[in-house]
Structure formats: C-alpha cells, structure tokens
C-alpha positions as CSV (number, residue, x, y, z in Angstrom):
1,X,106.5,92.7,115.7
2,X,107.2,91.1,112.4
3,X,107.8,93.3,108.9
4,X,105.8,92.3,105.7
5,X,105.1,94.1,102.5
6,X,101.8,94.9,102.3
7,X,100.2,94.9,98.2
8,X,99.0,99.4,97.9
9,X,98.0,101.0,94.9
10,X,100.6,103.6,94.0
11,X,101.7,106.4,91.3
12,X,103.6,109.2,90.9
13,X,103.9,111.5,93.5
14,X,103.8,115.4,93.4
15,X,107.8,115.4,93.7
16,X,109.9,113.3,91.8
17,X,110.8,110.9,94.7
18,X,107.8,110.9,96.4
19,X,105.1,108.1,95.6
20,X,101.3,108.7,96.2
21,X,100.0,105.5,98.1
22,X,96.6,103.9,98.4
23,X,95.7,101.3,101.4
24,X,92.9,99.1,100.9
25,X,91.2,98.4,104.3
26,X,89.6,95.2,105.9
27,X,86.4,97.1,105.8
28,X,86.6,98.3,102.5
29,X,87.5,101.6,102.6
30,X,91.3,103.4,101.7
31,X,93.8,106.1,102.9
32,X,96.5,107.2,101.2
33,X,99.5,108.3,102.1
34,X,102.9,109.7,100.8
35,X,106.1,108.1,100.8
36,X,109.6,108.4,99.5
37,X,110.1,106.7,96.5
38,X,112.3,103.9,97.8
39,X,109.8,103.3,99.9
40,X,107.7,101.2,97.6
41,X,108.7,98.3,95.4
42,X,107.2,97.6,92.2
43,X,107.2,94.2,90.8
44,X,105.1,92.4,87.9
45,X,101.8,95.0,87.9
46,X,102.2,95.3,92.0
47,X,103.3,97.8,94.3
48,X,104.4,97.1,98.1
49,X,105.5,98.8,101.0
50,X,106.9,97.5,104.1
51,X,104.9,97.7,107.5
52,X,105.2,96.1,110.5
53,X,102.6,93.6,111.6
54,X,101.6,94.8,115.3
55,X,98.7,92.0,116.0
56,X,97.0,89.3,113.5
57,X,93.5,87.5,113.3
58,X,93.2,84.1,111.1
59,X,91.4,87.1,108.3
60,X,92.9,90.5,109.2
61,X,96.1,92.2,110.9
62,X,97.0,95.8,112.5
63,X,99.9,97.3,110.4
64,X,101.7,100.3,111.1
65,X,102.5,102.2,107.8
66,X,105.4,103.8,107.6
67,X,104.1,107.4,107.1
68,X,101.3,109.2,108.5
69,X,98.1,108.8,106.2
70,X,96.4,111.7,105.0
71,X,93.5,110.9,106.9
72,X,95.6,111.2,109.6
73,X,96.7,107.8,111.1
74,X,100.0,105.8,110.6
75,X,97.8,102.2,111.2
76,X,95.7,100.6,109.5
77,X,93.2,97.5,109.2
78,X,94.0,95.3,106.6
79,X,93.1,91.5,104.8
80,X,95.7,89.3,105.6
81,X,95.9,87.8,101.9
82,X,97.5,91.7,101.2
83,X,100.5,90.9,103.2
84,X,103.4,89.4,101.7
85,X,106.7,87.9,103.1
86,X,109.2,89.0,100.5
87,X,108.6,92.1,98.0
C-alpha cells in the first residue's frame, strides 16, 4: 500500500477543527466527507488529504480515505493525475 495526497475541495467545517471534504471521482461524480482539521493541508489555492493507494490502473487508482464518506464508504475511485507524492 503506498500513501499519497490526493487534491479535495474543502472548507470550513461545522466545528472549528473539523474540515468539510469533497472527492471528485473517476466517474465524475463526489462524496464528501468530514475530517479533523489537521487532516487536510492547504497549499497555493489546493487542499489535500492523505489516503493510501490500495491498487492503480495507468488512468485511475482505489484510495481509502481516511474517514467514512457521508455516502457511506471510506474508498473511492479516483484520476490518477489527483494524486500527489508530497502535500
């Protein structure tokens, strides 16, 4: 298993260090999840969070997010160009 950050929309939370979280998926769609603030790392107009990478195509990978997603899963489907080696 390897850890990447993965590029998420993300704001404010409903607590002050909790982070709302949006996921864009290979297919186009999103879930969203919560996370503690330290969690996510803003840099330069970007927000990341770290997942771990549990399989990889040449155009998409399986991450596990580190929180549940409102939807109800903790993995998702995502591009590979959203994954980054260093946040």
């Amino acid at each position: 298993m390897i850890t990447m950050w993965l590029l998420v929309e993300a704001e404010q939370g409903m607590f002050p260090d909790e982070r709302t979280v949006v996921v864009r998926t290979a297919d186009g769609g999103m879930v969203s999840l919560f996370v503690p603030d330290f969690k996510v790392r803003d840099r330069t107009g970007q927000s990341l969070i770290e997942v771990n990478v549990l399989d990889s195509t040449e155009q998409h990978s399986i991450v596990q997010l580190p929180a549940a997603s409102i939807e109800g899963s903790s993995v998702a489907r995502v591009d590979r160009s959203s994954l980054r080696t260093t946040a």
